[in-house]
N, C-alpha and C positions, 0 to 999 in steps of 0.2 A: 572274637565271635563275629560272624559276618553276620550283617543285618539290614534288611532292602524291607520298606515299607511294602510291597505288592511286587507280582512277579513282573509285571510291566516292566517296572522300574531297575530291578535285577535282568533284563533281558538286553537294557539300554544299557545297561554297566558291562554286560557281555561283549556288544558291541563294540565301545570303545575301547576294551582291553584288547580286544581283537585286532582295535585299526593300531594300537598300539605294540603290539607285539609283531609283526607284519613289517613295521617303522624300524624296530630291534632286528629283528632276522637281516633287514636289508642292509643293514651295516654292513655283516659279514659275507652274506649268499645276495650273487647278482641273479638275479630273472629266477627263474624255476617259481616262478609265484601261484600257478595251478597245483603243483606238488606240494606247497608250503600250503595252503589250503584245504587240499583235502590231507593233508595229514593230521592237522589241527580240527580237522572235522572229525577225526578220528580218538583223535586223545579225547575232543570232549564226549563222544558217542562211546566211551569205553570198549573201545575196538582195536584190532591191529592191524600193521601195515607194511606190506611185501613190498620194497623200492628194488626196480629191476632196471640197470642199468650196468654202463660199460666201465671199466677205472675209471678215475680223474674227472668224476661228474658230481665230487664234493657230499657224497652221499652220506659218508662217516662227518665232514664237518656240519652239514643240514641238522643230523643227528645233535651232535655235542651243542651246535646254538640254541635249536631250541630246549634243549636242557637248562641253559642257562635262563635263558627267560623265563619258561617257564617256572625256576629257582625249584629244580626237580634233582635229585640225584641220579649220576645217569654210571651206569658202565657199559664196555664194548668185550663182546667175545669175539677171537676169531676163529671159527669151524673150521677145523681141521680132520685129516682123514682118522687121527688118533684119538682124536680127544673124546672123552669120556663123561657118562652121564654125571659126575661126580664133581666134573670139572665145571660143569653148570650149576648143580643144585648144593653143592658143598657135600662135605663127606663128616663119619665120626670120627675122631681120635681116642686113644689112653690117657687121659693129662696126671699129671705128677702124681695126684692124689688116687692113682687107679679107678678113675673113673671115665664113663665115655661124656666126651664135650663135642656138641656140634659145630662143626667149623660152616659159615653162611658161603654159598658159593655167592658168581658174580649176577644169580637170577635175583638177589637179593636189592634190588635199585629200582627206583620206578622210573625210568627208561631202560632198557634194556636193550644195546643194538647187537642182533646175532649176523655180522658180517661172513657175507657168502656161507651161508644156512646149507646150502645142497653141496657142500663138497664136505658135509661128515655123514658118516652112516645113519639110517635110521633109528636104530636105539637111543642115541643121542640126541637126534632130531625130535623123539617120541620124548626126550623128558622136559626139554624146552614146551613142545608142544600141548605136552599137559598141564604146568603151571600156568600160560596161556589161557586155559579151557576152568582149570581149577582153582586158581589164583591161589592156590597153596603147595605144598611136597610133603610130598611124608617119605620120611627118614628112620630105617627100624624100628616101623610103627607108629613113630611120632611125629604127627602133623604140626608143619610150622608155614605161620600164614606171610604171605608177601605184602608186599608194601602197597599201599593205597596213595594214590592212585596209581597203576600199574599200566605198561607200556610196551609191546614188543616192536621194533624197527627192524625185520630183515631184510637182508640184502640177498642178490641175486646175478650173478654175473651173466646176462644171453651167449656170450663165446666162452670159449675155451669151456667145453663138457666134455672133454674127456675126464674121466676117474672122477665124477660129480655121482650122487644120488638123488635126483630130482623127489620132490615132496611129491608121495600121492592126492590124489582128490579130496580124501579124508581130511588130508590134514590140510591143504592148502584152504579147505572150508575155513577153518579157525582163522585167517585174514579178515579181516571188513577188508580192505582195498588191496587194489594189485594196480602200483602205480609204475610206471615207464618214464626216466628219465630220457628226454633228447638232450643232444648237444644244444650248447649254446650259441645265438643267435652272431653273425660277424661282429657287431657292436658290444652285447654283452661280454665276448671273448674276449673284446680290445680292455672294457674296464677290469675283467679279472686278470688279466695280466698286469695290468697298471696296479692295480690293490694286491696283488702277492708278491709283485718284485722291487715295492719299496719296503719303506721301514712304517708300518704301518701296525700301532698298536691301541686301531681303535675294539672296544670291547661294547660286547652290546650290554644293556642293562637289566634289571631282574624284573619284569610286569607281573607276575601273579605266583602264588604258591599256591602249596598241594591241599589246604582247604576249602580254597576259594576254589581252585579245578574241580575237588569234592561236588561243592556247592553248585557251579553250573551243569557240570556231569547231572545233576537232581532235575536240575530246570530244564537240560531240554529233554529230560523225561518227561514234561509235565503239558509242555507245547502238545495242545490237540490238534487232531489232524480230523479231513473233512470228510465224507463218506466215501465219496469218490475218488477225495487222491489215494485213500487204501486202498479201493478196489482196483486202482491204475496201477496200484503196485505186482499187486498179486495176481495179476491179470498178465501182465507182462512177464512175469517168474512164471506163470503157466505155459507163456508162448513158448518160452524156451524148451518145453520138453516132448522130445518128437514124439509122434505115434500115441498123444493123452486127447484128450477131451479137446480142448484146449489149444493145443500146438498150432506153431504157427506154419505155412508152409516151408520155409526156408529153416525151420529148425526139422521138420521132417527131412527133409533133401540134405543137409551140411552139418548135423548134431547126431552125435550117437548118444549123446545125456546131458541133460539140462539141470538147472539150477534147485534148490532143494528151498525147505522153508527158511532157511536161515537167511538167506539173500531178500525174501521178501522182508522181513525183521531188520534186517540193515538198511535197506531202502527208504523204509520207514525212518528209521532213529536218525541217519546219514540226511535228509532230508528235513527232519525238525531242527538239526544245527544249522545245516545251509543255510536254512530262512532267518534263524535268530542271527549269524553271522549278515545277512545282507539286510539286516532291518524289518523285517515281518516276523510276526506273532503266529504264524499259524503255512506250514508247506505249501504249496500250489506242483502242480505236475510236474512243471518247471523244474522245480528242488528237487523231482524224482528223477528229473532226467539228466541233470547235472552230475550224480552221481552214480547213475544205472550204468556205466563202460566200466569204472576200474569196480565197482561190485560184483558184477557180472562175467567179468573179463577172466577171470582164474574158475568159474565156478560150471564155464562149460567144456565141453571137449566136443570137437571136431574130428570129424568123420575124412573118412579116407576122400570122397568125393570135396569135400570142401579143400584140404591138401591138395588135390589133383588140380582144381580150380582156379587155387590162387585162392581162395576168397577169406581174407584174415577175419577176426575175431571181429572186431571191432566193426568189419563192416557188415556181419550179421546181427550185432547187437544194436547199429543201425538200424539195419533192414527193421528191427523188433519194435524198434523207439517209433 
């Protein structure tokens, strides 16, 4: 049973499990330490996270270390153009005794990584998508609940789209984050080569389990926030929607549809981790705008004029900040 005198003092145990687990990752994963961040902003915000990057950016090993530290069970899907809803949520059988048994698919893990998610069909895309949203399946009526704490990692290749199904809007909503891995830096490159082409069999070690996660998952629900950093949130999620009250002018001119209420709600939560991860008890702007680009980044769509401009996502969500 965990037990912290005051939330103070459970916010400073967050803390150092944080600088802690950070110390574990970097064993295995060089540099990417913005990604390893807002991901783990994510787990504790009970949210999920869209990793979009190119092969060989260690995105499936990112996944399985922090599984381990975290001391979380994790499984990997790989989407394929065949694969079937069945194949994710588990299917029934006849077992011996003529009875139907449910067999657990692999959504059953509290990490769950759906590698390259848009090269299977929608249907299959939509059953993932609703465990996500529902934290449960039902199966011939009967609802079986998933595991707490609960976790989606998909991946997302930017090249090679032919015979992909790209997520609609809808669903790409159910993200908290849309993060973009880059290559690694010349130097980082030199020690990942150096640490995969010896005999290198250091393992990171296990910082926290799935109660304690429970338990801070509670706390930064509980971090209050100021009057004004909510209105900065929501204010900002206005800007983004052309042609309202509201909008800003670069979301009129370069957006055909702006961000919904769910974004200002992650801004929020995404924001009361950020500050307990850097040592404060309570958001500043700041916290909002650390996380306002991958929040916001999947949630708008751009217009044909901003296409024609050149003018990428990011530097309208700029322009917004």
């Amino acid at each position: 049973m965990i037990s912290y005198s005051n939330d103070v003092e459970a916010a400073k145990a967050l803390q150092a499990k944080y600088k802690a687990l950070k110390t574990e990752i970097a064993k295995v994963i060089v540099g990417q330490e913005e990604v390893i961040h807002q991901t783990i902003i994510a787990i504790f915000s009970r949210g999920h996270v869209l990793l979009v990057g190119v092969p060989g950016l260690a995105k499936t090993l990112l996944v399985n270390t922090i599984g381990k530290v975290l001391g979380l069970s994790y499984s990997r899907i790989q989407f394929t153009p065949d694969l079937m809803p069945s194949d994710i949520i588990g299917t029934e059988i006849l077992d011996e005794s003529r009875k139907f048994r449910f067999i657990k698919g692999p959504v059953f893990a509290n990490i769950v990584l759906a590698d390259e998610i848009n090269r299977t069909p929608p249907k299959t895309q939509a059953a993932l998508l609703e465990a996500m949203q529902e934290k449960h399946i039902t199966v011939a009526g009967h609802t079986h609940q998933l595991l707490e704490p609960f976790f989606v990692l998909a991946t997302q290749n930017p090249i090679e789209q032919e015979g992909t199904y790209p997520l609609p809007e809808a669903q790409l909503d159910r993200f908290m984050f849309n993060l973009w891995l880059d290559y690694p830096s010349f130097d980082e490159e030199i020690q990942v080569v150096k640490n995969t082409t010896i005999t290198n069999n250091l393992q990171p070690d296990t910082v926290l389990n799935s109660e304690e996660i429970i338990y801070f998952q509670q706390l930064v629900r509980k971090v209050p926030v100021a009057d004004n950093v909510m209105e900065y949130a929501v204010n900002l999620v206005s800007k983004t929607r052309p042609n309202t009250e509201r909008s800003h002018d670069w979301a009129n001119k370069y957006l055909s549809w702006g961000a919904g209420p769910r974004a200002s709600q992650y801004l929020i939560v995404g924001a009361k981790c950020n500050a307990l991860l850097k040592g404060k008890f309570s958001p500043d702007i700041e916290d909002i705008r650390s996380v306002a680009i991958p929040i916001l980044r999947h949630r708008l769509v751009r217009n044909y004029t901003a296409e024609a401009e050149g003018i990428s996502m990011e530097n309208i969500i700029r322009k917004l900040l």
